[in-house]
C-alpha positions in Angstrom: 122.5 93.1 93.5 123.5 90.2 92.2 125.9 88.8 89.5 124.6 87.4 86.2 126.1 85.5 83.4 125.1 85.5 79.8 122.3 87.3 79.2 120.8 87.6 82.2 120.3 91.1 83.9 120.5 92.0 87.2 118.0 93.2 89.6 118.8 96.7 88.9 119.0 96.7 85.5 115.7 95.4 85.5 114.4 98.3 87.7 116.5 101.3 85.4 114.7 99.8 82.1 111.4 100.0 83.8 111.4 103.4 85.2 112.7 104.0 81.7 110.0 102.6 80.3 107.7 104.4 82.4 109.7 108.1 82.0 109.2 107.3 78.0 105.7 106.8 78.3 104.9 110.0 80.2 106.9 111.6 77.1 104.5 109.7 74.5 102.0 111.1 76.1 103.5 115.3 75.7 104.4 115.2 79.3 107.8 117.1 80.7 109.7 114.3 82.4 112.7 113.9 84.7 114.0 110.3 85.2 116.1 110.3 88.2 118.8 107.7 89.0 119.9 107.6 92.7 123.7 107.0 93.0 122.5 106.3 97.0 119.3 105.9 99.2 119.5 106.2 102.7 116.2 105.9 104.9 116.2 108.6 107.6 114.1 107.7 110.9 112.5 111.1 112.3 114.1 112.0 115.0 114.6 115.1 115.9 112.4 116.3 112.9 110.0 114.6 110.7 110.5 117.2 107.8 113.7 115.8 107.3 112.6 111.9 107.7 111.9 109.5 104.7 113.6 108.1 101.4 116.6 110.1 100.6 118.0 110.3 97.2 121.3 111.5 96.7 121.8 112.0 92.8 123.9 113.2 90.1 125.0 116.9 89.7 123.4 116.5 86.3 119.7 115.9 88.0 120.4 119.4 89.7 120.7 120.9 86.5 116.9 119.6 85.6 114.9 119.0 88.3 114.3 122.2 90.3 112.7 124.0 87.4 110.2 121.0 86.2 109.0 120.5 90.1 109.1 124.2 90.6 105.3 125.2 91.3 103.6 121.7 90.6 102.2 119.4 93.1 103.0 116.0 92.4 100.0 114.6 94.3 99.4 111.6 92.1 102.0 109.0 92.2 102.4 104.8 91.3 105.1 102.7 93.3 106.8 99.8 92.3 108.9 97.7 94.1 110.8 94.4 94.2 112.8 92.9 97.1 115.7 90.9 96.2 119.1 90.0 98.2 118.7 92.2 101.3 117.5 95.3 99.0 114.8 97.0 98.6 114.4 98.2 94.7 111.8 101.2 94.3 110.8 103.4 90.9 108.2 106.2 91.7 106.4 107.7 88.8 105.1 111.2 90.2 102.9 113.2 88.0 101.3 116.4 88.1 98.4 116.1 85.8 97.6 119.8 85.9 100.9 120.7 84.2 101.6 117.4 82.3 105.1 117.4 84.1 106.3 114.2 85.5 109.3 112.7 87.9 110.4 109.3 87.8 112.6 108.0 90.7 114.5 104.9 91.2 116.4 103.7 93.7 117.5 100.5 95.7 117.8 100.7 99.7 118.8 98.0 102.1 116.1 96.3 103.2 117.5 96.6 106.8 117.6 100.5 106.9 114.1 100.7 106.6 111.7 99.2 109.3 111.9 102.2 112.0 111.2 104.3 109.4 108.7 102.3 107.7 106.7 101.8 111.0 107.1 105.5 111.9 105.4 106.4 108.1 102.5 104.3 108.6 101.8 105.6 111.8 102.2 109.1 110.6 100.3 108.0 107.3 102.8 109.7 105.4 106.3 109.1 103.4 108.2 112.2 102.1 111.1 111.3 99.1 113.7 114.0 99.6 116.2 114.1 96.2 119.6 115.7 97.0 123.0 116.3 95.6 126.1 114.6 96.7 127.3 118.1 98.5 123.6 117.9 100.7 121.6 120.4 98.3 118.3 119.9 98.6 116.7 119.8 95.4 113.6 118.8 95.6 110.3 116.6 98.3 107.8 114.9 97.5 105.2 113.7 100.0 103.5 110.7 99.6 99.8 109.9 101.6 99.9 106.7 101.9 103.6 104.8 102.4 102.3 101.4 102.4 103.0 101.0 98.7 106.9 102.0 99.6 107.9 99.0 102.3 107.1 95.2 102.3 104.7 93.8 104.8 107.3 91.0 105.8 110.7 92.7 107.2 
């Protein structure tokens, strides 16, 4: 991220107002929505096991207070990505929607843009991303798989 002066905002100020933006207008709309900060993203290569490979969120205790219950049961098939590379890092909000229950997740995160070429390669060859969101203390609160992971990396590492 980088420093400002004035009124000039940061990178990831920019990103938290739009995935604000874009939780609020799911809520407009009627929809359930969690907006979900990450405190950290790691990208985790597969491995030993693909189920466990893919964005990693680790968020705020608060989020595990929300999120379980509004994912609980839905599908979250339908999903817009939006990204911005700036400094080394890789800045990503993904609004996930399940349209048959009106609920929707909105995820933002930054990543080094380092961490993420095995596993970018190894998603487009799978043709798949999954977005794992976790507490601090590793509990798993919640995956979301995404068919097509082109959307997530840059072409140009």
């Amino acid at each position: 991220m980088s420093a400002t002066t004035g009124t000039e905002k940061t990178v990831w100020e920019q990103v938290r107002e739009e995935a604000a933006a874009l939780a609020a207008g799911l809520r407009a709309d009627g929809w359930d929505v969690s907006q979900v900060q990450a405190d950290h993203v790691a990208a985790i290569e597969p491995g030993d096991s693909a189920a466990h490979a893919g964005l990693v969120y680790t968020v705020p205790d608060s989020v595990g207070e929300t999120l379980p219950a509004l994912v609980e049961g839905g599908s979250f098939d339908r999903y817009d990505v939006f990204r911005t590379v700036a400094g080394g890092d890789l800045y990503l909000v993904t609004r996930l929607r399940d349209e048959e229950t009106e609920r929707g997740v909105v995820l933002a995160g930054v990543v080094a843009l380092d961490q993420v070429a095995e596993l970018a390669d190894a998603a487009r060859e799978r043709g798949e991303l999954r977005s794992h969101v976790r507490l601090l203390d590793g509990t798993h609160l919640a995956t979301f798989r995404h068919e097509d992971p082109t959307h997530f990396f840059p072409e140009e590492r």
